[in-house]
C-alpha positions as CSV (number, residue, x, y, z in Angstrom):
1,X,33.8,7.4,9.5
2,X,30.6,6.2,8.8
3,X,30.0,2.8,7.3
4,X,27.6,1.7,4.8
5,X,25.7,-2.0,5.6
6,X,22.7,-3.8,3.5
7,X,19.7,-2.6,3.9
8,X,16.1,-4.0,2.9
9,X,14.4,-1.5,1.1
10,X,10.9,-2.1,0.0
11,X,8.9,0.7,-1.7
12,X,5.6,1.3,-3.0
13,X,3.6,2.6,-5.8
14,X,1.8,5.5,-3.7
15,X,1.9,7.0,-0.1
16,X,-1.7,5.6,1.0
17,X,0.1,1.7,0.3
18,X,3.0,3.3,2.1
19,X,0.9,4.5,5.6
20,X,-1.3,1.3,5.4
21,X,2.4,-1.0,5.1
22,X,3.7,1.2,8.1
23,X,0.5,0.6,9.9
24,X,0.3,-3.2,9.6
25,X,4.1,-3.3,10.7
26,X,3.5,-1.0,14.3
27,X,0.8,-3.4,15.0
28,X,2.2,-6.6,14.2
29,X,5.4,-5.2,15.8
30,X,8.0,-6.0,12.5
31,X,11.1,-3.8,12.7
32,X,11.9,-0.9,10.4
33,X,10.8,2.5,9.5
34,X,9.7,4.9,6.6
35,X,12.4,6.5,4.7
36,X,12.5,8.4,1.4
37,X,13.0,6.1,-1.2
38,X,17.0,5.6,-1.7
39,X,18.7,7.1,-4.9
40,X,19.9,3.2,-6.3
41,X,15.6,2.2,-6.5
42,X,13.4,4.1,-9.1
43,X,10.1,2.8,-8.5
44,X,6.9,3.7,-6.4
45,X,5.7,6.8,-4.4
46,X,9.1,8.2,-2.7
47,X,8.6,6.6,0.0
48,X,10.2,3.2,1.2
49,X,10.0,0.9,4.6
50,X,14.0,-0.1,5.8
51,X,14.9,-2.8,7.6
52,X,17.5,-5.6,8.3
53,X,18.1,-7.9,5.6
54,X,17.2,-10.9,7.6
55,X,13.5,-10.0,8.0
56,X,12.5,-9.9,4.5
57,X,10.4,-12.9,4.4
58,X,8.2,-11.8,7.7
59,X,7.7,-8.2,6.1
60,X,6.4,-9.8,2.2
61,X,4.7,-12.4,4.2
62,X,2.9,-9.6,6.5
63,X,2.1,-7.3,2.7
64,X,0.9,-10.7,1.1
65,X,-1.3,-11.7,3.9
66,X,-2.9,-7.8,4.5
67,X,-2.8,-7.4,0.5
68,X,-1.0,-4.9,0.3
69,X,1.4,-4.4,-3.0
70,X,4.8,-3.1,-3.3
71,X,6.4,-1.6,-6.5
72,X,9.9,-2.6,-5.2
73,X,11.7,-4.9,-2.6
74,X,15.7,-4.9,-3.1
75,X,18.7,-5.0,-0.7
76,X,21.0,-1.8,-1.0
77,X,24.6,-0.6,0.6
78,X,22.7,2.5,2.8
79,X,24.1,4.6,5.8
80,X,23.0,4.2,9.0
């Protein structure tokens, strides 16, 4: 049976933020990958970047530094 862990989830108000936040991440190599936004957040575009808990601060530090906004940022039980 599959097992649900925490997940960071941060989403964003509309898909051109969402492709330029995926962009800066390939190149500056931070972990993660698009996802349609998770049912427990009801904010931004439908789309969201996941990744492991732990590398919050290097992903908002990466948005704040590229200025780039987000509509959401949360950690949430996800499969997989």
């Amino acid at each position: 049976m599959r097992q649900k862990r925490p997940a960071l989830v941060i989403a964003f108000d509309s898909t051109a933020q969402a492709i330029a936040a995926e962009k800066l991440f390939q190149e500056n190599n931070l972990p993660g990958r698009m996802i349609p936004i998770p049912a427990q957040i009801s904010a931004g575009c439908g789309l969201a970047w996941k990744a492991e808990p732990d590398e919050k601060q290097a992903l908002l530090d990466a948005l704040l530094k590229a200025e780039l906004s987000y509509a959401a940022c949360a950690v949430v039980e996800m499969f997989g």
